[in-house]
Each structure stands twice: as structure tokens, then as C-alpha cells.
N, C-alpha and C positions, 0 to 999 in steps of 0.2 A: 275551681271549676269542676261539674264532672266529668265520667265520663262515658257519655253513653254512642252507643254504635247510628245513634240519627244522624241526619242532615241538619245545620244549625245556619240559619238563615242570619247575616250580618246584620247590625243593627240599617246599613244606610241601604240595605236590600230589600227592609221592612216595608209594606205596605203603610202608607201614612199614618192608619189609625191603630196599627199598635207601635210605632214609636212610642207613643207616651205609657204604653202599660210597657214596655222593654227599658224607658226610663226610670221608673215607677221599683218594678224587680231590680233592676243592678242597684239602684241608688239604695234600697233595702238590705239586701241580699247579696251583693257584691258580686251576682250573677243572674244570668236571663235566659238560662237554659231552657228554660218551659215555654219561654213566648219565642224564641228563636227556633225550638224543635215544632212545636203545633204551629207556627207560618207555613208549615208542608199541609197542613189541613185546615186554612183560613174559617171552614164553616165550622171546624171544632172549637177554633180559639174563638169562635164569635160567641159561639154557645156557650162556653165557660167563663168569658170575661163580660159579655154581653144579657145573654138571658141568664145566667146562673149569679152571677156576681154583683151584677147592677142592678138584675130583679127581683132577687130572691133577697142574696145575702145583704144587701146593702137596702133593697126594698121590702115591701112586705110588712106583715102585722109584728113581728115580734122587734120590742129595742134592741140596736144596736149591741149598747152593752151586754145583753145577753148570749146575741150571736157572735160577737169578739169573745169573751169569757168560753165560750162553746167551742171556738176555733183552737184556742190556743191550750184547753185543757187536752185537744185532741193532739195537736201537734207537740206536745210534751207527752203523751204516752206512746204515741209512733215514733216519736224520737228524729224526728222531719228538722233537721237543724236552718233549711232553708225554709221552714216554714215558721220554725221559733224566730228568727230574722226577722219576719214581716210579722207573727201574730202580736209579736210582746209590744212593737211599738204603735199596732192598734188595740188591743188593749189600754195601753196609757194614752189614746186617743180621745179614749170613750169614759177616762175618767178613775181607771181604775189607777193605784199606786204603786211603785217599785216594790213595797213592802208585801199589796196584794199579791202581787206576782210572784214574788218570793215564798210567800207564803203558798202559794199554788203547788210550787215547785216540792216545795218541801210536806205536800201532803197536809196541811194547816188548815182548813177550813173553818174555823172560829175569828178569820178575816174577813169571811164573809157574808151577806144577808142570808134569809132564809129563801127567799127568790133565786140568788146565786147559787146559793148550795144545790138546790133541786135542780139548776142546770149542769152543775159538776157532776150530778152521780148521772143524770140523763146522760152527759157525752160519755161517761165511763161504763154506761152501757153499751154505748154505740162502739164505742170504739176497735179498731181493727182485733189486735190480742186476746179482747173477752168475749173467746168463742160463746159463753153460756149466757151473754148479756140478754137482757129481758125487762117489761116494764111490770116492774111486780105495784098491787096495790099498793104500797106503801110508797113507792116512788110517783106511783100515776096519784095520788090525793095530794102529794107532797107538791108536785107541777102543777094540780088542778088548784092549788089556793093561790097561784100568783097569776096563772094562765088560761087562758080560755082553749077548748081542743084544738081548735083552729091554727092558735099558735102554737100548740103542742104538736101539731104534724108538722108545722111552718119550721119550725126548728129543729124537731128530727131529720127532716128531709135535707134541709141544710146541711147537718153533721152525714150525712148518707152519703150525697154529694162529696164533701169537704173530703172525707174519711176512704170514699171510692177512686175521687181523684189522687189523694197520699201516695194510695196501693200502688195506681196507674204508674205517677212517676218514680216510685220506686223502684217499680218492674221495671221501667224504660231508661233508669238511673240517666232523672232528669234533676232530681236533687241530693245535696248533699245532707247524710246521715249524721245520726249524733251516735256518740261511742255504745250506747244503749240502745241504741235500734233493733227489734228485733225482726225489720227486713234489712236479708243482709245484700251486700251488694256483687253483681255479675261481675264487677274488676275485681272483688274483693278476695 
């Protein structure tokens, strides 16, 4: 569990409709720090699990598997252990393999299509650590042969989101880190 200086709301104190996303994080995660700290701002968690999660990330023009592959490339460079928890097993959701993921891990990309790749160096732009990240031509023609722009903001903004909320609970040491994190933590 972390551990951070919020209020953490019981799961049987929850408001009915995030019980099941409090079921959802522990059954993942083996914690539900994030939906028990944001019940103190029900319109934030509505925004994040509601309009950001159900309409964006899980709605919207780009696949799935693009926006899994996107989430979890992020959450292995921020080093979000409780987000490697939840992204790896949607990732193998959506299809991808133990062996994908593995490969992920270990910086392999000859696992992957050429659609997949240009969403890997995309979230390696975005990602927190790469202060100089940018969409050089050679990335944006690389996104433009699988994607339309449309879906190319659709999934940047995604990873924007994804990658701003990290920060958020990192700062509020709402989740637990992996030994490589390069946010370190206020107990720490």
C-alpha cells in the first residue's frame, strides 16, 4: 500500500458507482489508493474514470491495441509499478503476447508491426523523462502511414492525459513505484 498524506475513503464508504472501478484497481493492483484518495473529489474521479477513460481511452477513433501498447510503453518508462499491474494485463487483453511484452521490456522492437513501432517511439516522445521529446518528420510520416491526424491527436492526448495523471499520483504518492522510477517518492 502507499503511502500518501490524503484521506482514503473505505471501500464500503464508496459511493456505489465507483465500487466496481475500487473492485477493478485492487483485484489488478492489490491496491485502490487512487479511487479511495479521488472519492474526496467525486467530479475528478468522474472525469478520469468517466469522460477521460470510457470516452477517450477505451472510446474514440484509434484501436484499442494501440492505446494499450501506448499506456504500458509509458508506464514502463515512468516506472509506475502500479500501473505496470494494470497495463500488462490489458495489453494481453488486446492481444498482444507475454513474449510482446517481454520484448517491450527489454527494448526489442523487431516483435513488433510497423503501426506498433510508430506508436512506441510516439509514447517515447511523450513520455515524462524525455524533456526534448518532439514529433520529428520522420516519426510524424512513420504515424501518418498507419494513422489518420485525427487519430494521431486522439492518441497523443491520450498518452498526455495517461502520462499527466502518472506525474499527479506520483506527486500525491498515490501509487507504488518500481525500483527505477525516476519520480522519487516524499516517504522515500
Amino acid at each position: 500500500m502507499t503511502d500518501t498524506a490524503f484521506t482514503r475513503t473505505a471501500r464500503a464508504d464508496l459511493a456505489i458507482e465507483w465500487q466496481g472501478a475500487w473492485d477493478t484497481l485492487h483485484r489488478l493492483t492489490g491496491d485502490a489508493t487512487f479511487v479511495e484518495v479521488f472519492a474526496q473529489a467525486p467530479e475528478m474521479l468522474r472525469f478520469v474514470m468517466q469522460q477521460f477513460y470510457a470516452q477517450v481511452f477505451f472510446g474514440g477513433l484509434v484501436a484499442q491495441r494501440y492505446k494499450q501498447l501506448a499506456r504500458l510503453q509509458l508506464s514502463l518508462i515512468h516506472g509506475c509499478r502500479t500501473c505496470n499491474k494494470q497495463n500488462v494485463p490489458g495489453a494481453l487483453d488486446v492481444g498482444f503476447t507475454s513474449a510482446q511484452i517481454d520484448a517491450l521490456i527489454e527494448d526489442r522492437l523487431d516483435a513488433f508491426s510497423a503501426a506498433e513501432h510508430a506508436v512506441i517511439e510516439y509514447a517515447r516522445e511523450i513520455a515524462l523523462p524525455n524533456m526534448q521529446g518532439r514529433m520529428t518528420p520522420a516519426l510524424f510520416a512513420s504515424l501518418r502511414s498507419h494513422f489518420s491526424e485525427a487519430e494521431i491527436l486522439e492518441l497523443g492526448t491520450a498518452m498526455a492525459v495517461i502520462s499527466g495523471m502518472a506525474k499527479l499520483s506520483f506527486v500525491l504518492d498515490l501509487v507504488e513505484r518500481e525500483s527505477y522510477c525516476p519520480f522519487h517518492s516524499a516517504a522515500a
